[in-house]
Each structure stands twice: as C-alpha cells, then as structure tokens.
MOPAC internal coordinates of N, CA, C and O (Angstrom, degrees):
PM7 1SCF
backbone

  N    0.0000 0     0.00 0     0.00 0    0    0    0
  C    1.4340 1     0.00 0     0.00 0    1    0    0
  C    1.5298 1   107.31 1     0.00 0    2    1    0
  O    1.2310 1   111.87 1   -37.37 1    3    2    1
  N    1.0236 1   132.93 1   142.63 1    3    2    1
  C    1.2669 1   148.42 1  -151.72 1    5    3    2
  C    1.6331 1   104.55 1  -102.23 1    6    5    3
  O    1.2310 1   122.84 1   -44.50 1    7    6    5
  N    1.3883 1   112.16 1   135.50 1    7    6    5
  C    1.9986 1   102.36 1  -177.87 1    9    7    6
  C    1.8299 1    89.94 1   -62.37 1   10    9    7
  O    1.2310 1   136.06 1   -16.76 1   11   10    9
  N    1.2122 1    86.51 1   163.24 1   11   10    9
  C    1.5972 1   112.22 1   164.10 1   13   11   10
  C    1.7013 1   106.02 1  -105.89 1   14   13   11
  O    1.2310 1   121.61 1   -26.16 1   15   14   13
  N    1.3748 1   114.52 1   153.84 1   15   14   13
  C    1.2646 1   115.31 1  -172.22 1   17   15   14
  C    2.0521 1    89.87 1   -87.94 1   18   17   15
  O    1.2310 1   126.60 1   -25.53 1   19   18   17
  N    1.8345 1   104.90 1   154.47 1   19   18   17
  C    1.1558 1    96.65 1   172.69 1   21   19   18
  C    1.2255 1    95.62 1  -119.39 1   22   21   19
  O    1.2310 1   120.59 1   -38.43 1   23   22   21
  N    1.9418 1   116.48 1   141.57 1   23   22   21
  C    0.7386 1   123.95 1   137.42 1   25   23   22
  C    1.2780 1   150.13 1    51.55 1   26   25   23
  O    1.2310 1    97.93 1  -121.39 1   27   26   25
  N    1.5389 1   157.02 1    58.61 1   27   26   25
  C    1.5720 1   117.22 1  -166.92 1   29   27   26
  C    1.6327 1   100.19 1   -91.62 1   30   29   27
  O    1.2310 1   133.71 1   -19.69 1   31   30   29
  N    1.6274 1    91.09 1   160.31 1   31   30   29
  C    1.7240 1   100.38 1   179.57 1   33   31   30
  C    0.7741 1   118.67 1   -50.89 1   34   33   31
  O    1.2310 1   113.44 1   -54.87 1   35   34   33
  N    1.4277 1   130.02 1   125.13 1   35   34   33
  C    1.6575 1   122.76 1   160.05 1   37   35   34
  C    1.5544 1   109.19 1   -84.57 1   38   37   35
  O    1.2310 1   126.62 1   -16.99 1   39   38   37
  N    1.4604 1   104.87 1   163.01 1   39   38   37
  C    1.2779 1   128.95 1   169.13 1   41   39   38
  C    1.4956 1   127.92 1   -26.24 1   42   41   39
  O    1.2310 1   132.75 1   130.99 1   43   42   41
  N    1.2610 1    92.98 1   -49.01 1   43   42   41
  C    1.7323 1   109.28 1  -162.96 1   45   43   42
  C    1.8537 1   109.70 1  -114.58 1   46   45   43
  O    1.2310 1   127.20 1    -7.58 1   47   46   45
  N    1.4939 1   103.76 1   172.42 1   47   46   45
  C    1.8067 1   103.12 1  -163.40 1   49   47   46
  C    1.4268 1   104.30 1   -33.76 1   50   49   47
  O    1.2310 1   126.06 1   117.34 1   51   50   49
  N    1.3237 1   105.95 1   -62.66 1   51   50   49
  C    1.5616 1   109.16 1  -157.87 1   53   51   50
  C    1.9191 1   103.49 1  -115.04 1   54   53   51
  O    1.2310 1   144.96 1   -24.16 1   55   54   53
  N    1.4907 1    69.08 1   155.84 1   55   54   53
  C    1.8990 1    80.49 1   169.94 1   57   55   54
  C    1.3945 1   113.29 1   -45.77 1   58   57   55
  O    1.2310 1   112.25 1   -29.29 1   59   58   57
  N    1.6468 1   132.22 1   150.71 1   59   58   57
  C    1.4349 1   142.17 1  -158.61 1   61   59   58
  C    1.2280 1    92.40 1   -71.23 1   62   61   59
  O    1.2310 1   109.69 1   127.87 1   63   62   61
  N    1.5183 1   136.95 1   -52.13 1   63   62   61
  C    1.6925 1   116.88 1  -167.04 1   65   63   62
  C    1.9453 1   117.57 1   -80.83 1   66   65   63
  O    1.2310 1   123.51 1  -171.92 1   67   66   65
  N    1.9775 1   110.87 1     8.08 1   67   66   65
  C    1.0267 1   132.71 1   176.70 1   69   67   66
  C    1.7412 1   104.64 1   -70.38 1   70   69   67
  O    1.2310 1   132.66 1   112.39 1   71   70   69
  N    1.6587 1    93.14 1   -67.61 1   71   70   69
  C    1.8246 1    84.18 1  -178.48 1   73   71   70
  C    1.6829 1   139.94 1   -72.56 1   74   73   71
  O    1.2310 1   135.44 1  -170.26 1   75   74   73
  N    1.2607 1    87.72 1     9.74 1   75   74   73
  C    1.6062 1    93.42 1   172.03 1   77   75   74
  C    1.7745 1    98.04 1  -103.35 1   78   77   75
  O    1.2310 1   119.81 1   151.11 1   79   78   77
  N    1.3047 1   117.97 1   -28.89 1   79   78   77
  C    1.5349 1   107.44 1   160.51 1   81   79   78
  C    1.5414 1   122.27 1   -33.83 1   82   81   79
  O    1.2310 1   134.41 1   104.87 1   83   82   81
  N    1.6290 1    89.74 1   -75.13 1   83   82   81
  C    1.5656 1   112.01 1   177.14 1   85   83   82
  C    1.3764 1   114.88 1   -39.52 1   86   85   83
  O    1.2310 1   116.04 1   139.41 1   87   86   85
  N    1.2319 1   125.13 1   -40.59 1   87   86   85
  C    1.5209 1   142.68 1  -166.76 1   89   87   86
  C    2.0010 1   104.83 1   -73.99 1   90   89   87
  O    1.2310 1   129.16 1   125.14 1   91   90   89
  N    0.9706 1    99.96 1   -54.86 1   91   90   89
  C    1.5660 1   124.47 1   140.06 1   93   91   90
  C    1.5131 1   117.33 1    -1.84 1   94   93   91
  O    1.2310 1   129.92 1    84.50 1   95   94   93
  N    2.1204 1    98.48 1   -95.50 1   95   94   93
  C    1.1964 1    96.34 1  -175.01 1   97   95   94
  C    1.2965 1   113.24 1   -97.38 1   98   97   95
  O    1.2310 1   103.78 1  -166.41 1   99   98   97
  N    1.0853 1   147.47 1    13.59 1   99   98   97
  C    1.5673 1   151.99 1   111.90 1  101   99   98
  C    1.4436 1   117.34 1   -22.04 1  102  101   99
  O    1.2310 1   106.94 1   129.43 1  103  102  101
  N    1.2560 1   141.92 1   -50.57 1  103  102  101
  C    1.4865 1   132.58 1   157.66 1  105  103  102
  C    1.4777 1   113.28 1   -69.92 1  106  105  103
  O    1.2310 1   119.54 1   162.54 1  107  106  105
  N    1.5751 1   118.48 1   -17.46 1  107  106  105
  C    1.4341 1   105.69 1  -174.85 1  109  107  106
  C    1.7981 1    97.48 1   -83.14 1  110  109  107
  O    1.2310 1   119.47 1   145.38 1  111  110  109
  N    1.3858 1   118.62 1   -34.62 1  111  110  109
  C    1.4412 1   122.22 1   175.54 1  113  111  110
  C    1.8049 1   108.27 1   -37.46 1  114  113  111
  O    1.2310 1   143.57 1   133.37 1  115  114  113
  N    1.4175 1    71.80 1   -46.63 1  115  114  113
  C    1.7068 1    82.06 1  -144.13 1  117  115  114
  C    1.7920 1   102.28 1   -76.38 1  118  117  115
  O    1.2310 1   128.44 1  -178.87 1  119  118  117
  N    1.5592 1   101.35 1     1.13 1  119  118  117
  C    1.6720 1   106.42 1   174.17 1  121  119  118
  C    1.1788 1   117.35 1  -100.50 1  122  121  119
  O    1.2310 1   123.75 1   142.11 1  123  122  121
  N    1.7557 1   110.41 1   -37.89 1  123  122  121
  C    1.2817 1    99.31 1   151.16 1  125  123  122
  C    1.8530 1   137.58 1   -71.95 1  126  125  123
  O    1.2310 1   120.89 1   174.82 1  127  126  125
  N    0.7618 1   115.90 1    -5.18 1  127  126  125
  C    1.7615 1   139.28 1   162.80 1  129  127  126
  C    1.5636 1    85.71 1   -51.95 1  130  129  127
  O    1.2310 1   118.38 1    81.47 1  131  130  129
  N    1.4055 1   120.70 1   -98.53 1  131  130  129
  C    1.0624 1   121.04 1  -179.57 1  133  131  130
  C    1.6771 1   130.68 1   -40.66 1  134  133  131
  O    1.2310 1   111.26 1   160.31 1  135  134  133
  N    1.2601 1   134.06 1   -19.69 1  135  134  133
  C    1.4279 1   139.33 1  -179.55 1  137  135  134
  C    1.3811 1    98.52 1   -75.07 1  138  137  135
  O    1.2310 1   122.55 1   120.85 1  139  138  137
  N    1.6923 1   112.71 1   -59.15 1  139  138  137
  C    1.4176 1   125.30 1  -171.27 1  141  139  138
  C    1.1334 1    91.38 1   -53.88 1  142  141  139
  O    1.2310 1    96.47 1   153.33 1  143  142  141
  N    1.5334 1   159.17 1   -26.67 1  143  142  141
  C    1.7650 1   138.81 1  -132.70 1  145  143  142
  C    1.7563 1    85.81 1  -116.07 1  146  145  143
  O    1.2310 1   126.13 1   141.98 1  147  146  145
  N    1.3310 1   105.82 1   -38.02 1  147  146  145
  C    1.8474 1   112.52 1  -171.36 1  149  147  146
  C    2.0482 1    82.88 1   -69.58 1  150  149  147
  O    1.2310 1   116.31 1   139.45 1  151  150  149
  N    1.1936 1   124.62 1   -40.55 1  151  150  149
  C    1.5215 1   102.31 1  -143.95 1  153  151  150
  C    1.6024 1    95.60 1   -85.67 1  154  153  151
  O    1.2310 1   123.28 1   156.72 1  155  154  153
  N    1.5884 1   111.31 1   -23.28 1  155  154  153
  C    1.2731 1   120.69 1   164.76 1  157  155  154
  C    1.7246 1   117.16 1   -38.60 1  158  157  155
  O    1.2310 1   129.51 1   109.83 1  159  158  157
  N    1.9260 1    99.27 1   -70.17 1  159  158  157
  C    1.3898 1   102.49 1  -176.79 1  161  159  158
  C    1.7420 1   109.15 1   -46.75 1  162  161  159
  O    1.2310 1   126.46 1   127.71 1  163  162  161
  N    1.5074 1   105.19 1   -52.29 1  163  162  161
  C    1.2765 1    96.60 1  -164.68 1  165  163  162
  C    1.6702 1   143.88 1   -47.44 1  166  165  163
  O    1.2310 1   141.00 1   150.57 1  167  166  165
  N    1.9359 1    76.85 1   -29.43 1  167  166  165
  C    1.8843 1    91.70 1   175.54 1  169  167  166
  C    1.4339 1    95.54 1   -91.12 1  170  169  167
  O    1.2310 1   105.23 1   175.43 1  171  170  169
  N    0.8421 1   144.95 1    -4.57 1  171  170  169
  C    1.8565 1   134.14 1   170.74 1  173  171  170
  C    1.9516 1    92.96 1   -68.57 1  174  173  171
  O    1.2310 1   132.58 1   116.57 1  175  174  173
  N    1.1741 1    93.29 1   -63.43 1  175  174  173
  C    1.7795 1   101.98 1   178.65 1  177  175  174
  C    1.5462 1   108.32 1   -18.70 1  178  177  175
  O    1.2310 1   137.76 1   100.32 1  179  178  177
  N    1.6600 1    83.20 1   -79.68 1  179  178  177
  C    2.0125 1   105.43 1   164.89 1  181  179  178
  C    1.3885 1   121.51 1    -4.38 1  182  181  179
  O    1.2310 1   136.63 1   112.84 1  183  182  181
  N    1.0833 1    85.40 1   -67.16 1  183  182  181
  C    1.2106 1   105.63 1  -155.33 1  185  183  182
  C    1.4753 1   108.19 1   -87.02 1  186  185  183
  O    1.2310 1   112.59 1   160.45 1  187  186  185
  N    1.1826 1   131.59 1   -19.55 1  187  186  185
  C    1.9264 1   139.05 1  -166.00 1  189  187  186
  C    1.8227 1    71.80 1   -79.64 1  190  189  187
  O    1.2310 1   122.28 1   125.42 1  191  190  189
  N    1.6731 1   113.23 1   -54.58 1  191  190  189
  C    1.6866 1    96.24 1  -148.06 1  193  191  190
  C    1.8548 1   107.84 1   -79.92 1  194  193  191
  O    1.2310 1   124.91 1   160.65 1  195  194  193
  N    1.4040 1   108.18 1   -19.35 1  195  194  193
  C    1.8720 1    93.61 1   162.31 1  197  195  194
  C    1.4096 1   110.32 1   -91.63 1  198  197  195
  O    1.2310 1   114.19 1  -144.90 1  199  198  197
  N    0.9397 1   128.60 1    35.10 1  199  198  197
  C    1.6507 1   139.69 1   165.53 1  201  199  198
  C    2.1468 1    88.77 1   -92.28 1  202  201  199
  O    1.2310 1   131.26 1   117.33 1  203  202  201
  N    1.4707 1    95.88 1   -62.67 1  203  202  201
  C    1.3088 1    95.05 1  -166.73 1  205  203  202
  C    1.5299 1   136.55 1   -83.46 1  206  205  203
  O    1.2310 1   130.75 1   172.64 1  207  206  205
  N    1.9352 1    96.86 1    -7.36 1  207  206  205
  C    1.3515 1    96.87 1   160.60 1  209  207  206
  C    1.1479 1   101.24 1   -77.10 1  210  209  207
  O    1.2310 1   109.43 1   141.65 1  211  210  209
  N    1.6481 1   137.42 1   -38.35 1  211  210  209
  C    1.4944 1   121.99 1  -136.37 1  213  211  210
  C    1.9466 1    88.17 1   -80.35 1  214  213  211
  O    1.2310 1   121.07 1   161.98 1  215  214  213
  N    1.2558 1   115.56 1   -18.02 1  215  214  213
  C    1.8346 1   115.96 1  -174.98 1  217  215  214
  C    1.7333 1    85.19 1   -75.44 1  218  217  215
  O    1.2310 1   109.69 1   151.19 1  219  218  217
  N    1.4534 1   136.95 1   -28.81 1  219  218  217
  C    1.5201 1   112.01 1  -143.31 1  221  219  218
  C    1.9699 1    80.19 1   -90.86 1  222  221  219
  O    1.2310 1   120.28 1   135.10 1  223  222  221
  N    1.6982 1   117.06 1   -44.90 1  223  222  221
  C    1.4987 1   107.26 1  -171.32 1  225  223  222
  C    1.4832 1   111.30 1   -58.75 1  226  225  223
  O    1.2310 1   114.96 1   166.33 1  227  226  225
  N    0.9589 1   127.16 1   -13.67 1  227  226  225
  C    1.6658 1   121.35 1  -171.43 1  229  227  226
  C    1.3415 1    96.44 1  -102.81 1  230  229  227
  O    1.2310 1   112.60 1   160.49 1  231  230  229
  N    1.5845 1   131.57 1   -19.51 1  231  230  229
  C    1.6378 1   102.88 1   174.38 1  233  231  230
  C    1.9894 1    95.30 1   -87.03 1  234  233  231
  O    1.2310 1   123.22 1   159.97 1  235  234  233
  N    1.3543 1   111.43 1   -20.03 1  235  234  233
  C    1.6358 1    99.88 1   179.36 1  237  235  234
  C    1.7073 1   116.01 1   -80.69 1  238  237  235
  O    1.2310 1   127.94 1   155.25 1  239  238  237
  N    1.3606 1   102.32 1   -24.75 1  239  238  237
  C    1.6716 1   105.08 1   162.99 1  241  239  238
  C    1.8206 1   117.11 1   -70.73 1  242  241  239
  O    1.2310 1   129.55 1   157.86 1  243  242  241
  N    1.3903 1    99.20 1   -22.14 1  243  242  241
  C    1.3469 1    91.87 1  -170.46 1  245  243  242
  C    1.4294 1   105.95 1  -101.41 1  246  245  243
  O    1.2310 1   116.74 1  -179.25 1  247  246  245
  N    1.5983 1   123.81 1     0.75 1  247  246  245
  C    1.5555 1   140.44 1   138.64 1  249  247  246
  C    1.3156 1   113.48 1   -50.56 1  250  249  247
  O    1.2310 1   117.98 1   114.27 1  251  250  249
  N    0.9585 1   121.44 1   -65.73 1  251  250  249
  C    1.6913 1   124.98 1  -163.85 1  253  251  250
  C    1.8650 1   112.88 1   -86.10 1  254  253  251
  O    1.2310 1   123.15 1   173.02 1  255  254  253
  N    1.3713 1   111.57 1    -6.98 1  255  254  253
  C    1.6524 1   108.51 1   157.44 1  257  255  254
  C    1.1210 1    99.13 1   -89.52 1  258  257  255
  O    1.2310 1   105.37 1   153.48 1  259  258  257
  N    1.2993 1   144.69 1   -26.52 1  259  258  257
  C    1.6225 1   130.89 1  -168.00 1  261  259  258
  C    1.5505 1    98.61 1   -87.44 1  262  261  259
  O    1.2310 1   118.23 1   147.41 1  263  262  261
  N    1.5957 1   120.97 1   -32.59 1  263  262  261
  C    1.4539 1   105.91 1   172.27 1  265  263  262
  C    1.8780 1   116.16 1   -80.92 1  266  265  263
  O    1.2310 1   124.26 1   170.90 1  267  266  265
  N    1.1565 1   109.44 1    -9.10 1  267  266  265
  C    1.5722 1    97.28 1   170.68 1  269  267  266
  C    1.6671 1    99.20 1  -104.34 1  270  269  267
  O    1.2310 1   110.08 1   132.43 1  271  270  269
  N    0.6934 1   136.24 1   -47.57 1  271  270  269
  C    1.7970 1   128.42 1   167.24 1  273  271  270
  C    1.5938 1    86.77 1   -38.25 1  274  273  271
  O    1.2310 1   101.21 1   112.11 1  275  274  273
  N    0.9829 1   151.80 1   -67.89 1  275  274  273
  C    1.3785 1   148.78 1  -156.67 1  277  275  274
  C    2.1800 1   101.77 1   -54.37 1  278  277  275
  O    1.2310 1   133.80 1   113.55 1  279  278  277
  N    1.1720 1    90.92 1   -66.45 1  279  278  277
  C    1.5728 1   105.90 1  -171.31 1  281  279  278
  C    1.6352 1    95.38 1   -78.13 1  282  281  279
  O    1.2310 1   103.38 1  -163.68 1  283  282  281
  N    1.1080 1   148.16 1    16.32 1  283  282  281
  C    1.7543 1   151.72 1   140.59 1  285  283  282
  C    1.5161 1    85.74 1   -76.77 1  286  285  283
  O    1.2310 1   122.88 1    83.34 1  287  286  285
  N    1.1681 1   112.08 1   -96.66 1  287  286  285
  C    1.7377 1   114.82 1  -162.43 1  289  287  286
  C    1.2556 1   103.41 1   -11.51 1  290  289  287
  O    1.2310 1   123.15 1    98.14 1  291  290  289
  N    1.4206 1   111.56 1   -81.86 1  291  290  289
  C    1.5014 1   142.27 1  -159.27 1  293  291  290
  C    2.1348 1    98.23 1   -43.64 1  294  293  291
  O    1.2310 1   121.93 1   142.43 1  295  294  293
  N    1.5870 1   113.91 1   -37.57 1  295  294  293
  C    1.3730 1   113.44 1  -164.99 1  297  295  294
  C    1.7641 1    88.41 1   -87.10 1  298  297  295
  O    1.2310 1   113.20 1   148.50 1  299  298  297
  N    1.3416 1   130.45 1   -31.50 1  299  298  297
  C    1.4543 1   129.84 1  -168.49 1  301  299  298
  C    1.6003 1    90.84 1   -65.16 1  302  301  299
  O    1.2310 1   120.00 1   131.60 1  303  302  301
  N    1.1599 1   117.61 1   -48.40 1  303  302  301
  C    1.6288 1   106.33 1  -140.43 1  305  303  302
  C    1.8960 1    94.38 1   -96.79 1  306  305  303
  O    1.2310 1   124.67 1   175.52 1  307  306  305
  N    1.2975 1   108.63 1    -4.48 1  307  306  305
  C    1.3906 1    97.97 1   176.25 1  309  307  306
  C    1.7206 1   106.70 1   -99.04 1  310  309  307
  O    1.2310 1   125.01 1   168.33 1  311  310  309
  N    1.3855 1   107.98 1   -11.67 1  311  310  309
  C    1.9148 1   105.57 1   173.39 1  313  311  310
  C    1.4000 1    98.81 1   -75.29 1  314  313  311
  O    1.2310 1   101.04 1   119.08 1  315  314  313
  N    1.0303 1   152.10 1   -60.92 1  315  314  313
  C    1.5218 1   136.71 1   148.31 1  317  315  314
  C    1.7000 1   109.85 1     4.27 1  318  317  315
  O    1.2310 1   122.39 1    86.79 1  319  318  317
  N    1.2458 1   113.03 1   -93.21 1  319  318  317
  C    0.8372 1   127.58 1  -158.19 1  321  319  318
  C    1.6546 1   114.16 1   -55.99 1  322  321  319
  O    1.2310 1   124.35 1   133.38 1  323  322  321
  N    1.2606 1   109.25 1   -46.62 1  323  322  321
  C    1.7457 1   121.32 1   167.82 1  325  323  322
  C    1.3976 1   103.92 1   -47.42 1  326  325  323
  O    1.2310 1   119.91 1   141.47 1  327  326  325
  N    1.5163 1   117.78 1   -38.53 1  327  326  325
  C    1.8683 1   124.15 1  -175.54 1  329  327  326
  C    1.7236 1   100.68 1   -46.12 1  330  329  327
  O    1.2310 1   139.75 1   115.03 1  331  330  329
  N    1.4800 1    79.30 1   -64.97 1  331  330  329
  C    1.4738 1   109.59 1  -167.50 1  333  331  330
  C    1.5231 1   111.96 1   -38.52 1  334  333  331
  O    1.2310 1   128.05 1   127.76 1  335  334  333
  N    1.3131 1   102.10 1   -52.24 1  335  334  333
  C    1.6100 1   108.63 1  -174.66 1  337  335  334
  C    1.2111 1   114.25 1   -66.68 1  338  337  335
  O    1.2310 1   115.22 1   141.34 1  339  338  337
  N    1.7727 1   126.67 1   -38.66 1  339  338  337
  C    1.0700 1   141.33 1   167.51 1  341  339  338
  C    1.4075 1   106.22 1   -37.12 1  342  341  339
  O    1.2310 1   121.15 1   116.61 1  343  342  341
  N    1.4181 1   115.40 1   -63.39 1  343  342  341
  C    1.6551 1   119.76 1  -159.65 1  345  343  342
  C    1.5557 1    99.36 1   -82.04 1  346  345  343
  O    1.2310 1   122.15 1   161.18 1  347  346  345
  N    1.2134 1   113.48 1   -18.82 1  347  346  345
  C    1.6846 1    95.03 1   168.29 1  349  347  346
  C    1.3808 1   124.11 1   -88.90 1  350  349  347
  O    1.2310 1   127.27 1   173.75 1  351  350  349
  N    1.5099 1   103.62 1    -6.25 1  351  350  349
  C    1.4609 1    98.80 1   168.18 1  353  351  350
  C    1.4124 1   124.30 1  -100.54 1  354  353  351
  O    1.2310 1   126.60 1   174.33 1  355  354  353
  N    1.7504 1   104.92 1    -5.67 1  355  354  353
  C    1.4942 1   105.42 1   165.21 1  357  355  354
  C    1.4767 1   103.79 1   -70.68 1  358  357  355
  O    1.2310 1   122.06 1   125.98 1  359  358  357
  N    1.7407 1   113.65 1   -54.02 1  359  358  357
  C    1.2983 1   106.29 1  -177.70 1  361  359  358
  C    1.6074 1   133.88 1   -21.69 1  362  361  359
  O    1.2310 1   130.91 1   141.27 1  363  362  361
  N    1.2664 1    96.55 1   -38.73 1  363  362  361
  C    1.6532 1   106.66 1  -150.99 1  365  363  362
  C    1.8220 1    86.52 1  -109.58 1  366  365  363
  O    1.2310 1   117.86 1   146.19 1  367  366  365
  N    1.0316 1   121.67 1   -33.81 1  367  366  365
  C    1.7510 1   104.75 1   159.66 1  369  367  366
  C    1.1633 1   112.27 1   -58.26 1  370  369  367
  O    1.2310 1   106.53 1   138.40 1  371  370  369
  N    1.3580 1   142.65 1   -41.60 1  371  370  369
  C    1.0070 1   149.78 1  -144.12 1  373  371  370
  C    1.5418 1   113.65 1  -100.61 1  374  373  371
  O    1.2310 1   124.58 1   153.82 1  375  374  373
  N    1.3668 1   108.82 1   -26.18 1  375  374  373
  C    1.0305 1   126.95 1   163.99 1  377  375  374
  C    1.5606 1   104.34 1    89.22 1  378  377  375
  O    1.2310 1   110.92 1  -144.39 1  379  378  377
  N    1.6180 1   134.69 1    35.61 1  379  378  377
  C    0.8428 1   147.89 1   150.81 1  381  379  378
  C    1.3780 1   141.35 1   -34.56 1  382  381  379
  O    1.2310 1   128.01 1   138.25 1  383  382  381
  N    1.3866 1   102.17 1   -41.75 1  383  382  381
  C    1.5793 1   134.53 1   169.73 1  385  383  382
  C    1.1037 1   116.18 1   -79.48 1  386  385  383
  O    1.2310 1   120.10 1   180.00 1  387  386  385

C-alpha cells in the first residue's frame, strides 16, 4: 500500500473539510432542538385535552348510573306495589274483605 501524503496544518481547529462538517451538525442540532420543543408542546397539548375528556366521561358516566340506579329503585319499589294492588283486588273479588 502506498504512503498517503499528509496533510499540512491549517490555520484553524480542524482540518478545512472538518468545519463545514461541524457547521453541518450544528444546524442539524439546532433543528432537532427545535422539532423536540414543537413535539414537546404538542404532547403537553395531548395531553391537557385527554385530561379533559377523561373528566367530561366520568361526569357523563357518573350521569347515566345515577339515572339507571334511579329507574332500578323506582322499578323495585313499584313491583311491590303492583303485588299489592293485585292482592287487593283479588281480595275484594274474592270476597276476602
């Protein structure tokens, strides 16, 4: 394999085809800096609005057990009462009374 010629020093930190590297990944930093800050806001966003559906389904879930707990009660305490009416109207056909 044959030497390779090296180099002479340049002036500055890095070799001449170094700082246009650097220059490079310095705007790519600095784009992802910025992507990460948008993807940041966005899941804060996200996240404020399933904060506020998950508060809106539990006050509408906690609507609709109080209206069927409501209409249970209401069907318990009137089969009673349908009994009731039943046997007082056999009674009194029947001549019970």
């Amino acid at each position: 394999m044959p030497d390779l010629p090296v180099e002479p020093a340049s002036p500055g930190r890095y070799p001449a085809d170094m700082e246009s590297r650097v220059a490079v990944l310095e705007q790519i930093a600095r784009a992802t800096t910025a992507g990460l800050e948008r993807i940041e806001r966005r899941v804060d966003t996200q996240g404020a609005e399933l904060r506020a559906l998950v508060v809106a389904l539990a006050a509408e879930q906690r609507a609709d057990f109080r209206w069927l707990l409501g209409v249970m009660l209401a069907g318990f305490t009137t089969l009673p009462g349908a009994m009731g009416a039943m046997l007082a109207a056999m009674a009194h056909g029947f001549h019970w009374l």
